[in-house]
C-alpha positions as CSV (number, residue, x, y, z in Angstrom):
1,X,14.9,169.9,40.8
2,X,12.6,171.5,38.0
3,X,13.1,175.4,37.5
4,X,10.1,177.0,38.8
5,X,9.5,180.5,36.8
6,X,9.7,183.7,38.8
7,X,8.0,186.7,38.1
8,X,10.0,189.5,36.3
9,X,10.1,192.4,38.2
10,X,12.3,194.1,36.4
11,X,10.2,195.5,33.1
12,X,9.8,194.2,29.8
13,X,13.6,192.6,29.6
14,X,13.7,188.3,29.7
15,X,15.1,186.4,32.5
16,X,17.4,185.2,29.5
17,X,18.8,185.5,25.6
18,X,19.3,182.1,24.8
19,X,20.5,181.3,21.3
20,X,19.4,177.8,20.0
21,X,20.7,176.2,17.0
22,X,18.2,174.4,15.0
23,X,20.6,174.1,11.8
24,X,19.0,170.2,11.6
25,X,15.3,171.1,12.0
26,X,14.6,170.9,8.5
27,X,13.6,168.0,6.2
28,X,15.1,164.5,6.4
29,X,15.7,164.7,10.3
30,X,17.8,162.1,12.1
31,X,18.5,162.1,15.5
32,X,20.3,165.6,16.2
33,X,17.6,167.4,14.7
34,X,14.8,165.5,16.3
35,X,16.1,166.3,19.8
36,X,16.7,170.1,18.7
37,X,13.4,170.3,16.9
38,X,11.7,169.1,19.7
39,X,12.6,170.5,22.4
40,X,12.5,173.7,21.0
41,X,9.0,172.8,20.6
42,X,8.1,172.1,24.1
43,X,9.9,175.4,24.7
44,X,8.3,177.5,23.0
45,X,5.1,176.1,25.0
46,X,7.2,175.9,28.0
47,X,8.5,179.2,28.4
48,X,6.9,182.9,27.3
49,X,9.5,184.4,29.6
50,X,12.7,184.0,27.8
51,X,14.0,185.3,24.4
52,X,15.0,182.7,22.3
53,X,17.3,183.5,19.1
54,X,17.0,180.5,16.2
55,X,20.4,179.9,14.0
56,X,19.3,178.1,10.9
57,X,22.5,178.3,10.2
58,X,25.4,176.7,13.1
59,X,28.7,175.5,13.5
60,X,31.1,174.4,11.0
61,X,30.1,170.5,11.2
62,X,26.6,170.6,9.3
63,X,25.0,172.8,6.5
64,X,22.0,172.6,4.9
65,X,21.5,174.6,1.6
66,X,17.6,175.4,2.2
67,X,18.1,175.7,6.1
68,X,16.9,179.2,6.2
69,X,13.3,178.1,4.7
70,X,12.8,174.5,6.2
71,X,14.2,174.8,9.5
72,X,11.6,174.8,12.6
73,X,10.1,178.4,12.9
74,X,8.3,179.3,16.2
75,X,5.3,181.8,15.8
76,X,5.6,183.2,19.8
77,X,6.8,187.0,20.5
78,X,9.5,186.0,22.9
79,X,11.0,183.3,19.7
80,X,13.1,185.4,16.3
81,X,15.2,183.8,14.0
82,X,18.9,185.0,12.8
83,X,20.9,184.3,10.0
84,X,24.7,184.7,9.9
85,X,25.4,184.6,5.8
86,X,23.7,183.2,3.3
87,X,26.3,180.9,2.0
88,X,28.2,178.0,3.3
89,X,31.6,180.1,2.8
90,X,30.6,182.8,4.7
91,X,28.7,180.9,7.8
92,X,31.9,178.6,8.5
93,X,34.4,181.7,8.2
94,X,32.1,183.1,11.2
95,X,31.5,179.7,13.2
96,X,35.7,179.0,12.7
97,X,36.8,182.5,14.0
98,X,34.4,183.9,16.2
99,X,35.2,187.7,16.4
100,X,35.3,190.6,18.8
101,X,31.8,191.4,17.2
102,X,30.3,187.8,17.4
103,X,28.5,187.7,20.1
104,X,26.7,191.2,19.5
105,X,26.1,189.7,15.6
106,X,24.4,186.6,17.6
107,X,22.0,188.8,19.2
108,X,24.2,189.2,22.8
109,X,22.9,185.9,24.2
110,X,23.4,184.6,27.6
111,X,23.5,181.2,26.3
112,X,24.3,179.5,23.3
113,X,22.9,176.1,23.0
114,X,24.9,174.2,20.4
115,X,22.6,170.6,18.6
116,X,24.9,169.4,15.7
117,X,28.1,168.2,17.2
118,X,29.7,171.6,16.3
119,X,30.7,173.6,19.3
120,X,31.8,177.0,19.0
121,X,34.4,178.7,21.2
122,X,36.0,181.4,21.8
123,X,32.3,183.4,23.0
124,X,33.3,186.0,25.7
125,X,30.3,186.3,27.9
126,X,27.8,184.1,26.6
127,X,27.6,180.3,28.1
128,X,28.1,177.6,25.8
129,X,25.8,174.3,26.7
130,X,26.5,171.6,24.2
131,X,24.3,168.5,23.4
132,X,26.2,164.9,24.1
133,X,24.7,162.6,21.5
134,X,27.3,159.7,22.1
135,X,30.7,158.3,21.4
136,X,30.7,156.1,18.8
137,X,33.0,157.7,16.2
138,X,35.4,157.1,19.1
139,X,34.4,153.6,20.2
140,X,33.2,152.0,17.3
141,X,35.6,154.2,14.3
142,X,35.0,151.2,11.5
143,X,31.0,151.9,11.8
144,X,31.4,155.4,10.0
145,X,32.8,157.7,7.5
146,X,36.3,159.3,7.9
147,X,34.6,162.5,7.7
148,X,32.0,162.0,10.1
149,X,34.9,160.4,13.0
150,X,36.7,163.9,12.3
151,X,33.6,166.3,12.1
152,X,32.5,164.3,15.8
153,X,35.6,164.2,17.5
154,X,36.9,167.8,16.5
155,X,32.7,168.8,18.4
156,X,33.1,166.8,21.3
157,X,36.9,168.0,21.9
158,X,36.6,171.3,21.8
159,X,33.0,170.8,24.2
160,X,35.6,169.0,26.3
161,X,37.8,171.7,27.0
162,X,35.8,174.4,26.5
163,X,31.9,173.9,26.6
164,X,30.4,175.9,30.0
165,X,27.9,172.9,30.6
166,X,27.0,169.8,29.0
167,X,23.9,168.0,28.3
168,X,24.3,164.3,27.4
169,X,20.9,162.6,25.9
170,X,21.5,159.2,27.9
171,X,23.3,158.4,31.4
172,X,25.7,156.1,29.4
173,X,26.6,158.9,27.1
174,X,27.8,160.8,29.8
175,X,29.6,158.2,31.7
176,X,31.5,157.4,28.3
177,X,32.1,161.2,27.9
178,X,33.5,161.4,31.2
179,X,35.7,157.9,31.1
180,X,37.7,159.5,27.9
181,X,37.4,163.1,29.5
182,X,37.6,163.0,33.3
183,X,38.9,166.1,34.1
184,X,35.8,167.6,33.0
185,X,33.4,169.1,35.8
186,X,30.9,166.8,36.8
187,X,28.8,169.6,38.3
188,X,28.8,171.1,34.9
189,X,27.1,168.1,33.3
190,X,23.2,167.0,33.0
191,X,21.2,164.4,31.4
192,X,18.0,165.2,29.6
193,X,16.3,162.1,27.8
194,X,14.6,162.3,24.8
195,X,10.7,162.3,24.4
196,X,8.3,160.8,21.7
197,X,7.3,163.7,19.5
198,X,4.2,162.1,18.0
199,X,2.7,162.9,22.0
200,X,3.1,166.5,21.3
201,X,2.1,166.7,17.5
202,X,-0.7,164.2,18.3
203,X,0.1,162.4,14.9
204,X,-2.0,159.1,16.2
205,X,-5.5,160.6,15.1
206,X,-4.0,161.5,11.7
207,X,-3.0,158.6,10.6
208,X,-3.6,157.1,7.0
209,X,-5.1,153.2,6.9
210,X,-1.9,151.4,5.3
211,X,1.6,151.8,4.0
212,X,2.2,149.9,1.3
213,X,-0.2,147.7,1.2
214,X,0.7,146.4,4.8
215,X,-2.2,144.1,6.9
216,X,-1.9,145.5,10.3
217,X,0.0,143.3,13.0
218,X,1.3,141.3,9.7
219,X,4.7,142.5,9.8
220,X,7.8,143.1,11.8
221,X,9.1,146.6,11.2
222,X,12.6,148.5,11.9
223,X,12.9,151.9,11.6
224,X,16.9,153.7,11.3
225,X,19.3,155.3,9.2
226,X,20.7,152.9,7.1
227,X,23.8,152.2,8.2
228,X,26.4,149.9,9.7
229,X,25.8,150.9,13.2
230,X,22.4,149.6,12.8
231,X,23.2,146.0,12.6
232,X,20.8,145.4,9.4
233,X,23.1,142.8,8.1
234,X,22.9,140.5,11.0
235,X,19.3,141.2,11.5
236,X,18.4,140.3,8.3
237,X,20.3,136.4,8.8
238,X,18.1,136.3,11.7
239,X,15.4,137.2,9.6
240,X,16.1,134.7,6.8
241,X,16.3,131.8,9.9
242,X,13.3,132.8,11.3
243,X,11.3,132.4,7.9
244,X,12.9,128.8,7.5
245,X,11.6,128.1,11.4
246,X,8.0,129.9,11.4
247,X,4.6,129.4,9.7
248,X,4.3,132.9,10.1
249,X,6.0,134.3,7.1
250,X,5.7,138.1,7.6
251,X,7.8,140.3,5.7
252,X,10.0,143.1,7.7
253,X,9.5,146.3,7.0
254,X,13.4,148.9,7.2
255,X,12.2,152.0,7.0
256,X,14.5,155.0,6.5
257,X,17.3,157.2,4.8
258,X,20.2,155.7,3.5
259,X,22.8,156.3,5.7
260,X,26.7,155.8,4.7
261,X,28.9,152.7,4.0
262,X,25.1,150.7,3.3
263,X,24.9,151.2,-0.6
264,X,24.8,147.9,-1.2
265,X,22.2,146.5,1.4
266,X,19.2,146.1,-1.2
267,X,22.2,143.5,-3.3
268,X,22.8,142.0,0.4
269,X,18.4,140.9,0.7
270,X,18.7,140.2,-3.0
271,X,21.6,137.4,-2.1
272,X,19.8,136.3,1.1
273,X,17.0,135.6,-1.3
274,X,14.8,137.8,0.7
275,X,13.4,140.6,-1.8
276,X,9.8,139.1,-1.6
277,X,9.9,139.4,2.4
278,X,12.2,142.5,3.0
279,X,10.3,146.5,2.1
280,X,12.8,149.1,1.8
281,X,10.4,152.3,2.0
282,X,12.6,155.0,2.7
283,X,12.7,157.7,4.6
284,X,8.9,157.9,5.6
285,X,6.6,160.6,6.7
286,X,5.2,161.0,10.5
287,X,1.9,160.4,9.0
288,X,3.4,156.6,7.6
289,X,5.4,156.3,10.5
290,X,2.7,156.4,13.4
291,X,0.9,153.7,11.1
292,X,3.8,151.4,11.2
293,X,4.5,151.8,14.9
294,X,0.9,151.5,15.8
295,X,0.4,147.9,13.3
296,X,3.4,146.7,13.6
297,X,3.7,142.8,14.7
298,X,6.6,144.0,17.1
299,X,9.4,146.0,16.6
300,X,13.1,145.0,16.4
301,X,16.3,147.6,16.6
302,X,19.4,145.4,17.4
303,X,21.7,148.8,17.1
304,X,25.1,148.0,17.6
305,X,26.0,151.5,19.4
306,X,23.3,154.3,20.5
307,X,23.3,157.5,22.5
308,X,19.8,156.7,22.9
309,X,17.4,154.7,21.0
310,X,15.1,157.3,19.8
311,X,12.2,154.4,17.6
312,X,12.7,152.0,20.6
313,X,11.0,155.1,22.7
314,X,8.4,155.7,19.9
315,X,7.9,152.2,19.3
316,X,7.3,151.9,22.9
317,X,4.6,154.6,23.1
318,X,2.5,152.8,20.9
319,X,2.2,150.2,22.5
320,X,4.5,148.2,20.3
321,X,6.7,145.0,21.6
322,X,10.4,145.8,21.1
323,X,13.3,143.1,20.9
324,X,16.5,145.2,20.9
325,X,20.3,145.4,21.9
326,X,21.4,144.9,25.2
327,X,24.3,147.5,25.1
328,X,24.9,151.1,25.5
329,X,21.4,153.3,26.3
330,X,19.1,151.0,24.7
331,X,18.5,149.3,28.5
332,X,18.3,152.7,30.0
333,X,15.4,153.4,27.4
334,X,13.8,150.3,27.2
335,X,13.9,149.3,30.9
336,X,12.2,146.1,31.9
337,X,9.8,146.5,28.7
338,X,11.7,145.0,26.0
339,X,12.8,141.8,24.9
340,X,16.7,142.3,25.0
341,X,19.2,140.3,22.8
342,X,23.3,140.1,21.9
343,X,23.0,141.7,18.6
344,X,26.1,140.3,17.6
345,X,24.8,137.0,18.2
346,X,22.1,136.2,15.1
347,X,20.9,133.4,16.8
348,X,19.8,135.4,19.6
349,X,18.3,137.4,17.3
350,X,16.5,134.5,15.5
351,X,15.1,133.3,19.0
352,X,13.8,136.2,20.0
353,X,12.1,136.8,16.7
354,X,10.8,133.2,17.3
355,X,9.6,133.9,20.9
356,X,7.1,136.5,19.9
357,X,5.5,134.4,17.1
358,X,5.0,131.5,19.5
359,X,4.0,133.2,22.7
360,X,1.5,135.5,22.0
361,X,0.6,136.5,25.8
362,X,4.2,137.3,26.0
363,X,4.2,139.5,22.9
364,X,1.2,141.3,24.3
365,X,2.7,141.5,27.8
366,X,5.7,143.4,26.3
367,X,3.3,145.6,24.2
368,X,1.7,146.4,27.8
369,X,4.7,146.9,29.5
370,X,6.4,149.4,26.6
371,X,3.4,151.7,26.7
372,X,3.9,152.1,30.3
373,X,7.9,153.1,30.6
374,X,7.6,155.1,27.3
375,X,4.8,157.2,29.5
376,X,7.9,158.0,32.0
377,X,9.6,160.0,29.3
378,X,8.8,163.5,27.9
379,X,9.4,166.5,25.9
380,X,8.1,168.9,28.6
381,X,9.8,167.3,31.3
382,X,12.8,167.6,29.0
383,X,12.3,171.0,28.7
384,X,12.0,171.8,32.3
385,X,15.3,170.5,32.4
386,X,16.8,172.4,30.2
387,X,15.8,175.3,31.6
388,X,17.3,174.4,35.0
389,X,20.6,173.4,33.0
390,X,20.6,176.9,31.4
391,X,20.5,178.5,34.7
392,X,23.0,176.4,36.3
393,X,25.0,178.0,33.5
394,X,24.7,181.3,33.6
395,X,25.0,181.0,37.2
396,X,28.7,179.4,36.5
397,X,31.9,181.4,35.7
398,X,33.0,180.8,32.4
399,X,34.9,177.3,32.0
400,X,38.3,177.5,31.9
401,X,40.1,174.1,31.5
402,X,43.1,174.0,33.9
């Protein structure tokens, strides 16, 4: 049940403090600081009743050198930032060792909302809720770094024995999360999907007329970290078949950072002999990014692993026909609007990429279909979630693993 706000009859104090890290707000965003961003966002035009306290700086997982100027800032009287150190030395000291004068230092919050896999502990009073983005350091180890595996599982343990409530971005995420942890409360978890942020910065009537010299619904496009969770090797075989099938010879667009263990992906189209059909932009701006979604031919994300499938949502709200993976939350985002495929089978791949250049009704009948579930999603209705989580916590004793 949403929260519904109640007038406070008590003077000029908030209902709550509630600290929110936004350590990953600031440029080059990925998927931890997208959800943080926004739904602090819809927040702030959410809620006028509540403090909120902003940490630039959070955790001991994550630290960005210019986070103090680039992460989000939130121009409402009931929003203030605080900073804890100005140097990586001193902010992980704090986060590590949280001391009898922590919580007063963090501005006496009620609740400490924790985005970037770090979760702090030891906090007397205050109510930890920590963000679930998935499991995949633990169920798929060979996809990522050493460093990251440890960084992920050190976050999600201590949540697990010591978090006060737990958000997890998918169903699936949760259900994972409580397969490897079950003596973790039930009652003390929630699920709060993401939402397209280009609904709530209205990016659609601001965008530029080509990227790259792109003809609009010429081109295929994929938009992800580079990575190899993302599955861009055996996409890009598909790829190569489907250009030895079709008459249709559009090129496909990967748009975004490099990720890790992927250095040697632009040697990998070279060797497919696929450098005249395969752009490599980069990380894009919104501005770019709106225009591929919205000209796109259709969309294609055959992710290996996701805690929720954040472009097959944006995708989606533009109206955009989405083949992707059948496996983990990708069906609990897509729904019955996508085109689903085995995306360790590149054949599967290859047929699907097939079926959309042959069956144009179809192609638009996905299209149709996508705009339609990505309307069920939201940032405010996100929000009003997290609100009601928030109180569920405070309303908890502290959590005290048995």
């Amino acid at each position: 049940m949403d929260r519904e706000f109640v007038e406070n009859c008590g003077g000029d104090e908030p209902v709550m403090k509630i600290g929110f890290d936004i350590s990953q707000t600031g440029n080059n965003k990925a998927g931890c600081g997208y959800f943080a961003d926004s739904l602090l966002c819809a927040l702030a035009d959410l809620d006028g009743e509540n403090e909120y306290i902003l940490y630039p700086h959070f955790g001991t997982t994550f630290w960005d050198p210019d986070g103090e100027k680039n992460t989000r800032k939130i121009d409402k009287s009931n929003f203030r930032r605080k900073r804890i150190g100005r140097d990586i030395e001193t902010v992980f000291s704090f986060w590590e060792s949280l001391g009898d004068d922590a919580e007063e230092r963090l501005g006496n919050p009620d609740v400490i909302h924790a985005n970037n896999y770090s979760c702090p502990t030891g906090l007397r009073k205050a109510r930890t809720v920590y963000t679930l983005y998935d499991l995949s350091f633990l169920d798929t180890p060979d996809l990522t770094t050493e460093e990251n595996r440890s960084k992920c599982f050190g976050g999600v343990f201590s949540a697990a024995v010591s978090a006060d409530f737990i958000v997890s971005i998918s169903q699936y995420s949760l259900t994972r999360f409580l397969e490897i942890y079950p003596h973790y409360p039930r009652e003390r978890t929630g699920v709060v999907h993401l939402g397209s942020r280009f609904s709530l910065t209205d990016q659609r009537h601001t965008m530029g007329e080509t990227v790259n010299g792109l003809a609009p619904d010429k081109f295929w496009l994929s938009v992800c970290t580079l990575e190899p969770r993302k599955n861009l090797r055996r996409l890009l075989r598909a790829f190569r078949e489907y250009l030895n099938r079709s008459e249709n010879q559009y090129p496909l667009v990967l748009a975004g950072g490099k990720g890790w263990l992927e250095t040697e992906l632009e040697t990998f189209v070279g060797e497919l002999g696929l450098m005249d059909h395969v752009l490599l932009p980069g990380y894009v701006s919104d501005e770019k990014l709106c225009w591929l979604y919205k000209n796109c031919f259709a969309f294609v994300y055959p992710s290996l692993y996701e805690g929720f499938g954040l472009p097959v949502l944006e995708a989606m709200g533009f109206g955009a026909a989405v083949i992707t993976s059948n496996t983990t939350s990708l069906p609990e985002v897509g729904g019955e609007a996508a085109h689903y495929v085995n995306p360790f089978e590149v054949e599967e791949i290859t047929e699907a990429l097939m079926r959309l250049c042959l069956e144009e009704h179809y192609r638009q009948t996905l299209g149709e279909k996508a705009a339609i579930q990505a309307g069920g999603f939201s940032w405010p209705k996100s929000a009003q979630k997290i609100l009601h989580f928030y109180d569920l916590a405070v309303a908890m004793p502290k959590f005290e693993k048995s």
